[in-house]
N, C-alpha and C positions, 0 to 999 in steps of 0.2 A: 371581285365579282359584282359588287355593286357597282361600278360603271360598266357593267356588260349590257349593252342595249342589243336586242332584238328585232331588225326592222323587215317589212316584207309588204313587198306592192305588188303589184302586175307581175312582176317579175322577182325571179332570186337577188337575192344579197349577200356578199359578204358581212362578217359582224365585227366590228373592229372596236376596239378601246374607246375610242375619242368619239365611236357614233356616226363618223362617217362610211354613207352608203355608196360600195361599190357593185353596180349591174353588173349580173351575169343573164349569159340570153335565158327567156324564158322556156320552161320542158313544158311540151304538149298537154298540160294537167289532163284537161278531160278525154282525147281519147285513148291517154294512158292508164285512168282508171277504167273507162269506160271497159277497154278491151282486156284489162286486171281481171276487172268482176266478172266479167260475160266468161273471162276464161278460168278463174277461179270456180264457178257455178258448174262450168262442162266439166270441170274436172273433179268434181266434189261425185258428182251424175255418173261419169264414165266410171269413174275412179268404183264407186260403189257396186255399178251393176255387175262389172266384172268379179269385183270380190264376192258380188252374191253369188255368182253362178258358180265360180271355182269351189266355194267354198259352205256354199250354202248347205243345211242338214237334211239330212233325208226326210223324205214326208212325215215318218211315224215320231218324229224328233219336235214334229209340229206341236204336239201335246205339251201341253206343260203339267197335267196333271195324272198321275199315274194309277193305273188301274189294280189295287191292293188285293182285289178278293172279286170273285164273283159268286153265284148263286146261280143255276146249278153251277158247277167245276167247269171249267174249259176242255174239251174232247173226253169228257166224262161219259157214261155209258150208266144210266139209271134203272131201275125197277120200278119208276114211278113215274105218272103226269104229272109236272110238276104246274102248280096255281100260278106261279109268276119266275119272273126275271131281276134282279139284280145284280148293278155294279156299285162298286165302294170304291171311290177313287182316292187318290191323297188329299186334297184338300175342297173343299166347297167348288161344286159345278153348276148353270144354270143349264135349262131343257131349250134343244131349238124345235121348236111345233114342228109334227109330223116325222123329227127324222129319228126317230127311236123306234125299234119294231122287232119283230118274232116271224119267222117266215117255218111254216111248216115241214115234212118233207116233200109234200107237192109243190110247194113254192107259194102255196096261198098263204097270207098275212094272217095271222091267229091273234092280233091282237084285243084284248078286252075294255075299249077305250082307251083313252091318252095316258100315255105315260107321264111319272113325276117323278120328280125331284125333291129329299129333304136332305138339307147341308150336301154332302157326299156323295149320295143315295141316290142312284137312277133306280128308281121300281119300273117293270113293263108286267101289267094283268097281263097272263092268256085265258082265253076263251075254254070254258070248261068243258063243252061239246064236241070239241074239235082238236083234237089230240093222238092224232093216230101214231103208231111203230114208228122208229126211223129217225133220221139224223135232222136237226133243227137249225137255224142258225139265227144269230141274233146281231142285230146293226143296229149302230147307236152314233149320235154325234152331238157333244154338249158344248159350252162354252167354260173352258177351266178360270177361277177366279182372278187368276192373270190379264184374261179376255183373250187367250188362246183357245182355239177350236181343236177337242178331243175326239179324235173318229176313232174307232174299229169295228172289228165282228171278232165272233167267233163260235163253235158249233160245240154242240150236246144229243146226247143220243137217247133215246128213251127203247130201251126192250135189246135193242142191236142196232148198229151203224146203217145209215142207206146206200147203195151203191155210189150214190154221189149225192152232198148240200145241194141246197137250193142256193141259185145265185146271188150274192149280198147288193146290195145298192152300192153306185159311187159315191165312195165319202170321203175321198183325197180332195187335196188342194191345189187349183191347177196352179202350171211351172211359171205362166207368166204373171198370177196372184203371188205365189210365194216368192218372186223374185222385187215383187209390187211393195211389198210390206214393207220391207228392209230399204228400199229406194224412199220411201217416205221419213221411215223413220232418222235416215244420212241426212233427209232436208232440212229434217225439224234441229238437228243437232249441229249441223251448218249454219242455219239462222241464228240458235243460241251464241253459236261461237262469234258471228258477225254482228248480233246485235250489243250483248253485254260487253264483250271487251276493248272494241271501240269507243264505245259511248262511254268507258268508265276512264281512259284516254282524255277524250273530248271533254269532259267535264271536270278530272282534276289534273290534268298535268300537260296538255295542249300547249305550245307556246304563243301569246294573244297576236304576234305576227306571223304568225306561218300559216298557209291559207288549210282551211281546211276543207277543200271540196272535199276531196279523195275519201276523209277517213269520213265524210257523213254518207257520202255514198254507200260504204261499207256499212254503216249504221240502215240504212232504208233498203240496202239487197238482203243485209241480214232480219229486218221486219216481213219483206218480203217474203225472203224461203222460209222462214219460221209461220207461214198463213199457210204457205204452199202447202207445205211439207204436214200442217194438220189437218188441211181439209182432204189433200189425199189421204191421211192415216183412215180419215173420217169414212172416205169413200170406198177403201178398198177391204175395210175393216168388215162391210156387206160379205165381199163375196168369200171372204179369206174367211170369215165363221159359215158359210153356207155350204163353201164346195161351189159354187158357180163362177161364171168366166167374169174377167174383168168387169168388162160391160154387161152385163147380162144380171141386173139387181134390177129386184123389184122395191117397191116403196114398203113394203111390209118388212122388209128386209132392214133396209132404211131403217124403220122407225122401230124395230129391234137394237138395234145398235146404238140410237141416241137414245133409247130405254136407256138402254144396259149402263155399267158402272164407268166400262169405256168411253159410253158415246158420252154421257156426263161431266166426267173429267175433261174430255176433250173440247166439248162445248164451253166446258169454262175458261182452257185456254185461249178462246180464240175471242170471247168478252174481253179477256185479262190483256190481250195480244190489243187490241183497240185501245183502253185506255191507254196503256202504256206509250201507242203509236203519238193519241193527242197529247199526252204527256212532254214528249219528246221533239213534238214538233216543234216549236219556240228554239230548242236546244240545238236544232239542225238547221233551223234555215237562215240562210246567207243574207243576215242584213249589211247594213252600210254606212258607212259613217265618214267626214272629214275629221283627218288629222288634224290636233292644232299646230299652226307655226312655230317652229322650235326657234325662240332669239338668237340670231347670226346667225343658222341654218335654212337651208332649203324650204319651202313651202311643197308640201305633199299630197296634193288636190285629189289622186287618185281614190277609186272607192275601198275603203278597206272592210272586209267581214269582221262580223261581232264574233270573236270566240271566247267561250264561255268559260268561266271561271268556277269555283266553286259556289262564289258569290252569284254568279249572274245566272247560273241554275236553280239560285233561292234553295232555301233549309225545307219548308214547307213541299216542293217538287221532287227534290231530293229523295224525303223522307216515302212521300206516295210513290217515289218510281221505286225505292226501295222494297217496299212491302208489296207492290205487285209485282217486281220481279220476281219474290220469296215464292209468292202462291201462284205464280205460273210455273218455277220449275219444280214446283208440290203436285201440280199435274200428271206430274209423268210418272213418279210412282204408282202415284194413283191408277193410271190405267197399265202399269206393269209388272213387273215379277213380284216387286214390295208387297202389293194388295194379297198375296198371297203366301208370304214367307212366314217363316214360323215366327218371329217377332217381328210383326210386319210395321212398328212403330220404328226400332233400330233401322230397319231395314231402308223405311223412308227417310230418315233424317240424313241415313247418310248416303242414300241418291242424290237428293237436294245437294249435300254439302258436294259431293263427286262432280256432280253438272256444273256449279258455280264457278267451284275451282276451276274446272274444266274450260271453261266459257272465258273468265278473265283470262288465263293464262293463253292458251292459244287464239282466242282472238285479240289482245294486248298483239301476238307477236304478229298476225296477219297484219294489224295496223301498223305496225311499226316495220313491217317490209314491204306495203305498198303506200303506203303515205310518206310518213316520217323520215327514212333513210334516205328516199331519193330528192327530198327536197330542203332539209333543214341545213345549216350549215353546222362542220363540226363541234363548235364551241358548244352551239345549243345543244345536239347530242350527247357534248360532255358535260351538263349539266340535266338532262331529261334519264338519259340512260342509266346511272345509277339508281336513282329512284325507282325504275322501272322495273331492275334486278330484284330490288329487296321486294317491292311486290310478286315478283315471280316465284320469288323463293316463299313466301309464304304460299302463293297457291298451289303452289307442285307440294308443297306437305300437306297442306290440307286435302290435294288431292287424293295425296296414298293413303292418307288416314281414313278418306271416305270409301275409296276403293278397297283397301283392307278388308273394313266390316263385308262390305257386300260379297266379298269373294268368300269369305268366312261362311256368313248368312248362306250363300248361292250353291257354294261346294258341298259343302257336309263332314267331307273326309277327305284326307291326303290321297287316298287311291285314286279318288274319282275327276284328281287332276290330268291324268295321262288314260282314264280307262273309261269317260266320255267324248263328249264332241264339244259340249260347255266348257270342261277343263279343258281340253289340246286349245281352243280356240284363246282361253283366260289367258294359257302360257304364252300363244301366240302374240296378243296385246301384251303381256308382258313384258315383253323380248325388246319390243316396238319402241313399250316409253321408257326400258333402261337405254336402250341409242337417243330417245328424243333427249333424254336427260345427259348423256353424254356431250351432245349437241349442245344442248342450254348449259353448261359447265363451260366448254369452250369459249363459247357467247361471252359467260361471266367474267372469266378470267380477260378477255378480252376490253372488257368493260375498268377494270379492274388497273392492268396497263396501262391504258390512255388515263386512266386518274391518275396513276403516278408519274407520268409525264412522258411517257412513250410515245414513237411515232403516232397521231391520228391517224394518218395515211393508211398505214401497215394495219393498225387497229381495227379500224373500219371496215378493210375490205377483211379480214378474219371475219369480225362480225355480221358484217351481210351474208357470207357465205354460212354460216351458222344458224343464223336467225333464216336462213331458205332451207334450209335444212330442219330445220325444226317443224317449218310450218308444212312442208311435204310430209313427215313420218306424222305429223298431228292428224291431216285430212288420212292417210292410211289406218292410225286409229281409230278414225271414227267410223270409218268404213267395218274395221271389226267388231267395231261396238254395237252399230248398227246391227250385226248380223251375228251377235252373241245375244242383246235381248231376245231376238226369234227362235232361241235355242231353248231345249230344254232343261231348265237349273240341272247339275250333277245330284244334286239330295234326291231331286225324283228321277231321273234318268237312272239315279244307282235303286231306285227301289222298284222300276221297271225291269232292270236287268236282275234282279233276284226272283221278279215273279216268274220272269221268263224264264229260268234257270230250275226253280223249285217245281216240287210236282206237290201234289194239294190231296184230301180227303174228301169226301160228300159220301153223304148215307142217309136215308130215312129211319128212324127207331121210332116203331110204334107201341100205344100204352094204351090199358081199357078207357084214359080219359083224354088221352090226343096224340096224334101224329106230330112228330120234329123231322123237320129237315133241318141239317146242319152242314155246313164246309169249311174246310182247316185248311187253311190256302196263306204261305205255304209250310211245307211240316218239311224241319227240319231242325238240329238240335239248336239250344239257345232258345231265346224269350224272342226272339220274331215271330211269331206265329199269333195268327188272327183267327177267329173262329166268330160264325157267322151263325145264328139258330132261330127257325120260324115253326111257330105251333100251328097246327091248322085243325077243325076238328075233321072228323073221319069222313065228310063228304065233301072237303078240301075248300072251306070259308076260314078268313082269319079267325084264329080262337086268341083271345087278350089274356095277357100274362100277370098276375100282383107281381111275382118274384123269381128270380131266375140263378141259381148256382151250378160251377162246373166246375168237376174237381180231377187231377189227374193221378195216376197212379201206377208202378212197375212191382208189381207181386214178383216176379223173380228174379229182379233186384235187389228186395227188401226194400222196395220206395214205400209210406205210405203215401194213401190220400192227402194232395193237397187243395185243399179247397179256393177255390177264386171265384169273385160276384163278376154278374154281366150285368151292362147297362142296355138298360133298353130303349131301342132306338125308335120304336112306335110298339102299340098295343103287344102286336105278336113278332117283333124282332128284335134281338138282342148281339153286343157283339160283344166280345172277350179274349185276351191276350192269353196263352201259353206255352207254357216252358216245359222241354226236353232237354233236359241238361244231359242226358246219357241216351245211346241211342238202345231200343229194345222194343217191343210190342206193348206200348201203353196202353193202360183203359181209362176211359172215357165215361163220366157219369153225370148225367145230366139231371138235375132235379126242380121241375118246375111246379109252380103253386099256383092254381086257377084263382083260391079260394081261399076264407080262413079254414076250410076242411078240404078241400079238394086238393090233393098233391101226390106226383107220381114220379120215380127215377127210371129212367132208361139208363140203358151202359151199351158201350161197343168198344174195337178193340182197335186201336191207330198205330201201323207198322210206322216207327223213327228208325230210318238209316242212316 
């Protein structure tokens, strides 16, 4: 192996023992890559939008954060005007100004200034004056801490139902936004794949004569769609939290978004995305150098490209393109499902790790099916392409290991694999990288042959066929991948389909020292149940709570009272979990303390079926 020389001019070579160079005619390098990338890109493009439209989730799927409880009950039927409006979602929501509101049943807005936000907590005041009989309805649309946009409505009735609500505002996402998103998101994860795992090629394991336009092209279209792909997330990230059409953003809108935790993170990708570019640039560009005359050989005057080494990449470059790569694909948690998973630390470390892996593995093999194979000669191959396995095989574990967590983290439960749209879609990708891996086996084995002295010939063409194979079902994963972040996780998708499922409690119980309104959303046996309680005094102003206990109870069971504390969630609201373990007519007793002398119980009585 140590007299294997590696030569490459203008043109291909044979690699022989002794060093001597045999021309083969030259392949058209630039407009084979040129018309590679340009048709790699259409098909990353095509490839996605069609998966969005087949496959994409239904509007209400848009939410990522799911609505646990309300205040009043949803098509609940009251004895009371009630002071305000509450939703309690799953996880932390922010408020989009103006689009939260109460519509009477004449359709007039009864709202009592702006609505807020704490943690979870949409509050909407109504107007104290303006409360007539009849059906109400309430529309809302927040930002879930994923930076998905949470719309609905839905109605309440105060004394008896109205012939018909008043009409809600539109608070959908249009079809050509929601197909927008996901088309962004395929860019940004198309660039990762074309930037990291060529350049990590290019820099340790390139051979120093084989030309490397091709794979730096790959390196500069994957910088490229990686800019692309975030300034549209940037851009459409507007209209997809607003409800309005593509184009149709105003700058306040804008400058909500680069507020928010989204536009932040994404703003720092696209800082992080620049140094990186002047980083790399040294690494790319096509210098030139004379060979020295080899004594008793040829004189080689043509220009030959510097390719870099690990050395000629310097430790110091190395080490900065390293750590900005880390806190660029730190990003993307950042503005995705992670920010708000129940361990949203696990959660991130192993998107990071999923993306990486992701990134070397399938863009290593882009490179080495539009560069490398068409133009190296076999020897070389049989000295690059082992190497290139053992790296592979570390990434595809590392990848499932990173995938693991997040499908873990993302699902919840085994059910919610086949009984949402998150899981069918998880299975789907699935399915996808047990064939790509079937694929990359083949590959292996193939790799594996030719070491032990098999045909190259035979080898090779297995191999290419493989390695295209691979990189086909890679860009169709990504395309699901794409259009699985825009899904809603199955943890909340399964606690949306329970509320939708469960039917709920609300009542007012009054006391000579304050009125409660309370709601048990949803009641059913088991410890899911939430309960929701506001004091007000008798002329319907918040009344402040010191302390608040609720205890449950089945007298013709033989249950007794078990007592449980609520936490209060501001002055006059408090929320509290309980258990029906048995179904029967339980009571309910609520015991709140104004004061250190002031304290009163209410009870009422909560049918469990």
């Amino acid at each position: 192996m140590a007299a294997l020389r590696i030569n490459r001019s203008s043109t291909r070579h044979r690699v022989t023992r002794s060093g001597t160079r045999h021309p083969r005619p030259a392949a058209p390098a630039d407009g084979l890559v040129g018309g590679l990338v340009g048709g790699l890109v259409m098909a990353l493009v095509a490839g996605l939008a069609g998966l969005a439209v087949l496959i994409g989730p239904a509007e209400p799927a848009a939410a990522h954060a799911a609505v646990v409880a309300t205040v009043p009950q949803q098509r609940s039927v009251l004895g009371y005007s009630p002071t305000e409006v509450t939703v309690t979602f799953s996880e932390p929501v922010a408020l989009l100004p103006g689009r939260a509101q109460v519509l009477a049943p004449d359709g007039k807005r009864i709202n009592a200034g702006e609505a807020s936000v704490r943690g979870a907590t949409l509050r909407i005041p109504i107007r104290v004056a303006d409360r007539p009989l009849g059906t109400y309805l309430v529309s809302y649309r927040v930002i879930s801490a994923d930076s998905h946009p949470v719309a609905g409505s839905w109605t309440f009735s105060v004394g008896a139902a109205s012939a018909g609500p008043p009409e809600p505002a539109d608070v959908g996402v249009q079809p050509v936004v929601r197909v927008a998103v996901p088309v962004s998101r395929y860019l940004g994860y198309a660039g990762l794949v074309l930037a990291i795992g060529p350049t990590l090629l290019l820099a340790r394991l390139w051979p120093r004569r084989l030309s490397r336009r091709r794979v730096s092209r790959l390196v500069r279209a994957g910088l490229v769609l990686l800019g692309a792909g975030t300034l549209t997330g940037l851009w459409v990230q507007a209209p997809y939290t607003s409800g309005a059409g593509l184009f149709d953003v105003s700058t306040t809108e804008l400058t909500q978004v680069l507020n928010s935790d989204f536009g932040l993170a994404t703003t720092a990708r696209l800082g992080i995305l620049l140094l990186v570019a002047i980083l790399l640039a040294p690494v790319l560009r096509l210098g030139t150098r004379p060979q020295p005359t080899t004594p008793g050989g040829p004189t080689d005057t043509s220009p030959q490209p510097t390719i870099p080494s690990g050395r000629d990449v310097g430790r110091w470059r190395g080490l900065l393109l390293l750590l900005f790569t880390l806190a660029g694909l730190a990003t993307w948690p950042l503005a995705g499902h992670a920010a708000a998973a129940p361990v949203p630390l696990a959660s991130g470390l192993a998107n990071v790790v999923h993306l990486a892996a992701m990134s070397v593995w399938l863009g290593g093999l882009v490179a080495i099916c539009a560069a490398l194979l068409p133009a190296a000669h076999p020897r070389v191959l049989g000295v690059i392409l082992p190497v290139w396995s053992r790296w592979a095989t570390l990434a595809v574990l590392w990848l499932v290991i990173g995938g693991g967590v997040l499908a873990v983290v993302e699902v919840g439960a085994v059910g919610q694999l086949t009984g949402t749209d998150y899981g069918r879609l998880l299975l789907v990708k699935l399915g996808l990288l047990i064939l790509l891996l079937i694929a990359a086996g083949y590959a292996r084995r193939a790799v594996r042959r030719w070491g032990r002295g098999f045909s190259a010939t035979g080898s090779l063409t297995v191999m290419r066929r493989m390695v295209a194979v691979e990189v086909t079902l890679g860009l169709v994963v990504l395309g699901v991948s794409a259009v699985l972040v825009q899904t809603t996780p199955a943890r909340n998708a399964g606690i949306e389909a329970t509320v939708a499922a469960s039917d709920g409690f609300a009542q007012t119980l009054d006391s000579p020292l304050y009125t409660l309104q309370f709601d048990v959303y949803p009641v059913q046996l088991g410890d899911a149940n939430t309960v929701h309680a506001y004091v007000y005094t008798p002329d319907g102003a918040p009344l402040p709570v010191v302390e608040w206990t609720v205890s449950t109870a089945l007298p013709a069971r033989g249950i007794e009272p078990t007592e449980t504390p609520m936490l209060g969630i501001s002055p006059h609201h408090a929320v509290g979990a309980l258990s029906f373990p048995v179904p029967g007519d339980w009571e309910l007793r609520f015991t709140v303390r104004l004061s250190e002398v002031d304290q009163a119980t209410v009870r009422t009585v909560v049918p469990v079926r």
